[in-house]
C-alpha positions in Angstrom: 0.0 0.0 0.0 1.0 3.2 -1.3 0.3 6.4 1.2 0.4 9.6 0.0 1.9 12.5 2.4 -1.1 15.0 2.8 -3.5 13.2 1.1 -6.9 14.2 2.9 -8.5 11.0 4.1 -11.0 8.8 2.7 -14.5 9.0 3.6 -15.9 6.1 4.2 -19.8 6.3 3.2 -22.4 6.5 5.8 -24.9 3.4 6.2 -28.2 4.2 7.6 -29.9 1.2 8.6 -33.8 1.0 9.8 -34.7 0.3 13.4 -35.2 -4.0 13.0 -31.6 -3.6 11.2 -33.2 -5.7 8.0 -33.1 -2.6 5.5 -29.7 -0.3 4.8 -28.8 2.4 2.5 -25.5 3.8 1.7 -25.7 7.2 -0.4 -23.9 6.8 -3.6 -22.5 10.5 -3.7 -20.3 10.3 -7.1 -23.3 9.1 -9.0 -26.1 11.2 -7.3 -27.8 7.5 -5.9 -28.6 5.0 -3.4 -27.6 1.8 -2.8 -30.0 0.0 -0.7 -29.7 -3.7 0.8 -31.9 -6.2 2.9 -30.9 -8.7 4.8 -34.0 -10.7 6.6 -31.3 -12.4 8.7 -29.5 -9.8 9.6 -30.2 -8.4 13.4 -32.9 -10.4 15.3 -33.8 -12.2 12.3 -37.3 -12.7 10.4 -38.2 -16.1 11.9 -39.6 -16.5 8.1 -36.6 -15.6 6.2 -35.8 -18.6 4.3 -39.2 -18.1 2.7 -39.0 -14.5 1.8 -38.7 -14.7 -2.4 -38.6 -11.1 -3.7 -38.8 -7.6 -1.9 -40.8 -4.2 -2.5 -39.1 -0.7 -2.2 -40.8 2.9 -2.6 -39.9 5.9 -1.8 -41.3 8.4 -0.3 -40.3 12.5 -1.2 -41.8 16.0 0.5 -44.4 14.8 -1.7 -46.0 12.5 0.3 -46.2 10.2 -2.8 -45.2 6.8 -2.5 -43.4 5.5 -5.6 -41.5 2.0 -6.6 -38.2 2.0 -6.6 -36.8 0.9 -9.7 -35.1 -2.5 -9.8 -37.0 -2.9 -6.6 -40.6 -3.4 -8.0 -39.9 -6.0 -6.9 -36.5 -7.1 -6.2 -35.5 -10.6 -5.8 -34.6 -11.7 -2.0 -33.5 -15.3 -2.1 -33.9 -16.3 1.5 -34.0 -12.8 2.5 -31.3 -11.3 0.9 -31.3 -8.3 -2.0 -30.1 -5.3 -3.2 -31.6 -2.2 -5.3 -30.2 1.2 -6.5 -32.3 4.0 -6.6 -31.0 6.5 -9.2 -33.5 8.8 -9.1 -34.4 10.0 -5.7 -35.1 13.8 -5.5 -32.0 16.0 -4.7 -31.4 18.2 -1.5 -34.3 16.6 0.4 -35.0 13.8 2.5 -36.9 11.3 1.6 -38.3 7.7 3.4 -37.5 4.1 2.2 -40.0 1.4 2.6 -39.2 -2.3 2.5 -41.7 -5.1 2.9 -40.5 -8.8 1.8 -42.8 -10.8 -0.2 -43.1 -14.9 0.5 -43.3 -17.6 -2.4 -47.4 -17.9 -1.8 -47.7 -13.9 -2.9 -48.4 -12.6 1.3 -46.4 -10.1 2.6 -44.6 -9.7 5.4 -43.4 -6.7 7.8 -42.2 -3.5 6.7 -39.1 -1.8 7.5 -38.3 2.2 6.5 -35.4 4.3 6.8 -34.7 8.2 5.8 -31.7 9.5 3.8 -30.8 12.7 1.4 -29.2 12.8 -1.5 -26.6 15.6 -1.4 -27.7 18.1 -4.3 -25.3 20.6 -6.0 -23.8 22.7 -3.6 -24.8 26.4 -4.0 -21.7 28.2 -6.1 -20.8 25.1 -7.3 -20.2 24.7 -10.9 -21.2 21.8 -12.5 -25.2 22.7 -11.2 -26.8 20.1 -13.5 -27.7 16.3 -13.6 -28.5 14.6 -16.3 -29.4 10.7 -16.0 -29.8 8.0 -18.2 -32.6 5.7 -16.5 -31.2 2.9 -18.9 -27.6 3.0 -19.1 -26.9 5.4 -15.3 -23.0 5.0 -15.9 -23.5 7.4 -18.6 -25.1 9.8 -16.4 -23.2 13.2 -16.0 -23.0 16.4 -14.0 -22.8 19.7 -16.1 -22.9 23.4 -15.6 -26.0 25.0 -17.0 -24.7 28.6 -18.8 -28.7 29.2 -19.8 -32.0 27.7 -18.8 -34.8 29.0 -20.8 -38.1 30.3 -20.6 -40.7 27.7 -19.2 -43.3 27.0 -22.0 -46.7 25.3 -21.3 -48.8 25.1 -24.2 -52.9 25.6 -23.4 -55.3 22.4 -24.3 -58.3 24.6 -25.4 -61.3 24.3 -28.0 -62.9 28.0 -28.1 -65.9 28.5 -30.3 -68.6 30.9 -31.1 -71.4 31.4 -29.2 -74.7 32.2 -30.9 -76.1 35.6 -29.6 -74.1 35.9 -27.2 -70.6 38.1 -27.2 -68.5 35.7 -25.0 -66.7 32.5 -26.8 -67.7 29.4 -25.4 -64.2 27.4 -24.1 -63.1 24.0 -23.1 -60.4 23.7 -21.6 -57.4 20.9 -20.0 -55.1 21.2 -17.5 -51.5 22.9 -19.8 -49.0 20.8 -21.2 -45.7 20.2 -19.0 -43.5 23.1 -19.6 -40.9 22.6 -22.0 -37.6 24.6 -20.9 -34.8 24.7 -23.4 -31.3 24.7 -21.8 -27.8 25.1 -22.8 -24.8 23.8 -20.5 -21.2 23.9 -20.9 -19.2 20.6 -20.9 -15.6 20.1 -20.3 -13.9 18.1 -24.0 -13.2 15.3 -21.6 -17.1 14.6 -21.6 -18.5 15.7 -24.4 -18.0 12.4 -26.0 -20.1 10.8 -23.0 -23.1 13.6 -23.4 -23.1 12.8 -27.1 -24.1 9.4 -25.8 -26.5 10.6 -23.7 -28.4 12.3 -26.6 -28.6 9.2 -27.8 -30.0 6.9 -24.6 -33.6 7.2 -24.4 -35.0 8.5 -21.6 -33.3 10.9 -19.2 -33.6 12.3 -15.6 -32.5 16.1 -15.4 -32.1 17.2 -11.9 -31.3 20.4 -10.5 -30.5 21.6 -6.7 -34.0 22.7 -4.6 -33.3 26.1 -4.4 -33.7 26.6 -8.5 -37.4 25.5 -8.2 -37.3 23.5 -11.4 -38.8 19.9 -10.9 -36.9 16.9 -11.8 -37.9 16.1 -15.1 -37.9 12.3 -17.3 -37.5 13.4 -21.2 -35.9 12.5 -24.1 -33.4 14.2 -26.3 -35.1 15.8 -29.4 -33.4 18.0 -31.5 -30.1 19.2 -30.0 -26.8 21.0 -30.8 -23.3 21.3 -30.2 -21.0 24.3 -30.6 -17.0 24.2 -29.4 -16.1 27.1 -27.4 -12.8 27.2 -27.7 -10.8 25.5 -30.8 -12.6 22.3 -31.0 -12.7 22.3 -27.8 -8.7 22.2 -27.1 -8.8 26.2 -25.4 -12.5 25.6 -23.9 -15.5 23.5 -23.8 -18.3 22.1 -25.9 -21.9 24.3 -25.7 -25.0 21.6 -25.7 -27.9 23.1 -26.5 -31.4 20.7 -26.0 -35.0 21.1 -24.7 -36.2 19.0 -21.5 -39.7 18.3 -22.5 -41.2 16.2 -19.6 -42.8 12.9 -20.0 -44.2 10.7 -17.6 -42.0 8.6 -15.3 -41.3 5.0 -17.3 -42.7 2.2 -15.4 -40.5 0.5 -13.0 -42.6 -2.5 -12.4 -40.3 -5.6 -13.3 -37.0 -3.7 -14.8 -34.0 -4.9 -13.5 -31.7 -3.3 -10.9 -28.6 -0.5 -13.0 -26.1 0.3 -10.9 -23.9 3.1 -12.7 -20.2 1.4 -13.9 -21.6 -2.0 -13.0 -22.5 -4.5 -15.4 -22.3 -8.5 -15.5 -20.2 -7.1 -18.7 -18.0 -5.3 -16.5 -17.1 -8.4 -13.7 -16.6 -10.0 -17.1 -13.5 -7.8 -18.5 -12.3 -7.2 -15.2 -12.0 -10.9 -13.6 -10.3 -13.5 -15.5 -12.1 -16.5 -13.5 -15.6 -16.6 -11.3 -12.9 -18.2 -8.6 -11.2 -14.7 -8.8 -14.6 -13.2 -8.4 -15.4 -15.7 -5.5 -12.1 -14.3 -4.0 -13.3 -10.0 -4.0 -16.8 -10.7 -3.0 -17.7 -12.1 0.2 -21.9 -12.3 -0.5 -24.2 -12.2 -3.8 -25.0 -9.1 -2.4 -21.6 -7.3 -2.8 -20.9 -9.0 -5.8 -24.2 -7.2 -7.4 -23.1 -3.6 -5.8 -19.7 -3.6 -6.7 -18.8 -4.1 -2.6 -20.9 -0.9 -1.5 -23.3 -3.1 0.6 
């Protein structure tokens, strides 16, 4: 082992655990995430543990509204045991996690919750902007918004003429979701990454609280690229798109994404599955990269 003279030290992420010490979350700061982890035998174990088959997480923001966790709707538990990532909690707030196992006959069994937050941008900082990929989250980037448009809603009416009478007759819908078109600066050494963003289906853009813009799902339409500098070598890249929001995808039944972790990625990086059995001491932190 190699020490460095001044290097500050490591910090070693905090893991919150709920109050039976069956459900644990570790924030995921470099990637804006949570890892989360049940272990029915973990603690004063579930005297039905062996029998747990999958696992149901939500999340619950200032909201008040419960939603499913993706990868965790559900999540398999083999006698008890599972991991999710959550990718797309809310920024800068807290927000409550609810486990509850499910058994092999479809019952349910006792549920377990736990609070965290999500760090958001820090206020001055530069890089100000999230952008997700719900899909592919190792492609997922921070970058600094230089202009954030005017917020657009477009009206759902049908107005028509009213006989004999002055006033039109109007129905009416709630507006459109405002479309906001943004530009952000990126750094050459990740414009290659955001030109694969544009390109990966459904995103999560995600601000810091204090800029009261919601978190928004969308996908890339139309978008553009100008170098600030000379190709980029003296400056950056401009990325000019519009977030047009959509409706959350569904997250029954999709798989748990953990950002730079892929069955791919144990695949380049272990020559054997012994060598694997030798860095991973459970399932569990085999399938989070050892952040359990």
């Amino acid at each position: 082992m190699i020490v460095l003279p001044g290097a500050p030290p490591v910090t070693v992420p905090e893991r919150v655990t709920s109050p039976d010490g069956w459900l644990a979350a570790i924030v995921d700061e470099p990637w804006a995430g949570v890892v989360l982890s049940v272990d029915y035998t973990a603690e004063t174990p579930l005297s039905t543990a062996a029998d747990v088959r999958r696992v149901r997480i939500t999340r619950t923001g200032p909201d008040g509204v419960p939603v499913e966790v993706r990868g965790a709707a559900p999540a398999w538990a083999i006698e008890g045991v599972g991991v999710a990532y959550d990718h797309e909690a809310p920024l800068g707030v807290a927000v409550l996690y609810r486990a509850q196992p499910e058994y092999a006959n479809g019952t349910l069994g006792p549920v377990s919750t736990l609070a965290v937050e999500v760090p958001a941008p820090a206020v001055g900082a530069v890089r100000d902007l999230w952008l997700k990929s719900v899909d592919t989250p190792g492609l997922s980037v921070l970058v600094h918004i230089t202009s954030w448009g005017a917020r657009e809603a477009t009206a759902r009416q049908d107005v028509a003429a009213r006989a004999g009478s002055s006033f039109q007759m109007v129905g009416y819908d709630v507006h459109a979701a405002p479309v906001v078109p943004v530009v952000v600066d990126v750094p050459p050494a990740q414009i290659v990454q955001v030109r694969q963003l544009m390109d990966a289906g459904v995103l999560l853009a995600q601000t810091r609280p204090g800029y009261q813009q919601p978190d928004s799902f969308f996908v890339p339409g139309d978008w553009t690229e100008e170098a600030t500098g000379k190709l980029g070598s003296t400056g950056g890249y401009a990325v000019g798109f519009a977030i047009a929001p959509i409706e959350r995808p569904d997250p029954a039944g999709q798989p748990m994404r953990l950002p730079g972790w892929s069955y791919d990625t144990v695949a380049s990086t272990f020559a054997s599955f012994d060598a694997v059995e030798a860095s991973f001491g459970s399932f569990a932190e085999l399938a989070t990269n050892g952040r359990v």
